[in-house]
C-alpha positions as CSV (number, residue, x, y, z in Angstrom):
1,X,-11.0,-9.0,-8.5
2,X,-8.0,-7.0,-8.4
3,X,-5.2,-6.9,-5.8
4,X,-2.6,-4.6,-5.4
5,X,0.5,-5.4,-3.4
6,X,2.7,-2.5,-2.2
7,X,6.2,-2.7,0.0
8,X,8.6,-0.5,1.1
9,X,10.8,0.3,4.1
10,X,10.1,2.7,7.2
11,X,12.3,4.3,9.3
12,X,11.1,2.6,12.9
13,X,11.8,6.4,14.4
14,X,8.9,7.7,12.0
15,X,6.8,4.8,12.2
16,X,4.3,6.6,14.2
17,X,4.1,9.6,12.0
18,X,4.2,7.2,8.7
19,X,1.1,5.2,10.3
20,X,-1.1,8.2,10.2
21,X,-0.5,9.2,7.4
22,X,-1.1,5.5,5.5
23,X,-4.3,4.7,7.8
24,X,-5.6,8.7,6.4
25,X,-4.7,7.5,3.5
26,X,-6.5,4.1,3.4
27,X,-9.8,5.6,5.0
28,X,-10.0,8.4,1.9
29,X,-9.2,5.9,-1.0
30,X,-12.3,3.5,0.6
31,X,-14.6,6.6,0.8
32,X,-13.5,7.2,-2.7
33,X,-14.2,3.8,-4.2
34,X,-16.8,1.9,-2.0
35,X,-15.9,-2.1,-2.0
36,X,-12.4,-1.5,-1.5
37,X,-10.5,-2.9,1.0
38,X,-7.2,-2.1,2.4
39,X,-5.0,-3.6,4.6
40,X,-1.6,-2.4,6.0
41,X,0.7,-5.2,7.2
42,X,4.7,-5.1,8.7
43,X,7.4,-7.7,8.1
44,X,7.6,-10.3,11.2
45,X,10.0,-10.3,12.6
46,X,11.1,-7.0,11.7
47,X,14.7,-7.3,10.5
48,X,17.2,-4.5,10.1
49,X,17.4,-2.4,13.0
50,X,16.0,0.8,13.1
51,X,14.1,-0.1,9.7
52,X,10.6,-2.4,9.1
53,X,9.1,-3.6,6.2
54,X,5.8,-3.0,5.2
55,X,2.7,-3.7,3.2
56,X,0.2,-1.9,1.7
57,X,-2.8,-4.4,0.3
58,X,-5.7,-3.3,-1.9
59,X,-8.4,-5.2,-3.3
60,X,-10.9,-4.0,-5.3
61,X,-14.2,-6.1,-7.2
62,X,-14.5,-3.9,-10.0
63,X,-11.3,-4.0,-11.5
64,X,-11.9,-1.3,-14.6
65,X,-9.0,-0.3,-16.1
66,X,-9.8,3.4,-14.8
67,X,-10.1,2.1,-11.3
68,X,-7.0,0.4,-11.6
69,X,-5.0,3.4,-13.4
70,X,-6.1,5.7,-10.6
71,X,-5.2,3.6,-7.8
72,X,-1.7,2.8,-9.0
73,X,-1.4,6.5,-9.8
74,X,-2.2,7.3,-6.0
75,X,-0.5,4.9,-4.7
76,X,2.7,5.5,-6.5
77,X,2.6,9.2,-6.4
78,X,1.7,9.3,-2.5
79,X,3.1,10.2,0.7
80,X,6.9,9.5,0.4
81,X,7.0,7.0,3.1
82,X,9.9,5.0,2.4
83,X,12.9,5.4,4.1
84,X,16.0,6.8,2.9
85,X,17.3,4.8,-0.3
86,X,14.0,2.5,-0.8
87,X,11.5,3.0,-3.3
88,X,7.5,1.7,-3.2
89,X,7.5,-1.2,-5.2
90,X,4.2,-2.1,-7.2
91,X,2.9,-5.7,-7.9
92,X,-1.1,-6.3,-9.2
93,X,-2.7,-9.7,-9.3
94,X,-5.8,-11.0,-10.5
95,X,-7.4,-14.9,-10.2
96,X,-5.8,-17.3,-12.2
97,X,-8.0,-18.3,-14.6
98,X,-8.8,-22.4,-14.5
């Protein structure tokens, strides 16, 4: 299994708007790719004013390296999110192996 771990900052005034978008998001990729799951977490407690953390988490069983290479591709290259000065950062996992 692969998991995907994806954080960035939100502006807390376009929180609402950024929600949408991320749940549209989520509900597309898992009609794209049945078996996926995707989870979408904020930083407790939240930090900066006017700013919150948050977390994007995929998981997916068949972890093919064209699964993999499309996900990162979408989930790099989508909605610009972040707020002003962040980036999306990009961290994949797998089991270690015993």
């Amino acid at each position: 299994m692969l998991e995907l771990f994806i954080y960035y900052r939100v502006a807390a005034a376009e929180a609402p708007q950024a929600l949408a978008i991320v749940q549209g998001w989520q509900a597309a990729l898992r009609l794209r790719h049945p078996g996926l799951q995707a989870r979408l977490l904020k930083k407790h407690p939240a930090g900066e004013a006017g700013v919150e953390t948050w977390m994007e988490i995929y998981a997916a069983r068949h972890d093919g390296p064209d699964l993999v290479a499309e996900l990162q591709a979408e989930l790099v290259e989508g909605p610009p999110l972040y707020a002003a000065g962040t980036e999306r950062h990009v961290e994949a996992f797998v089991p270690c192996a015993w």
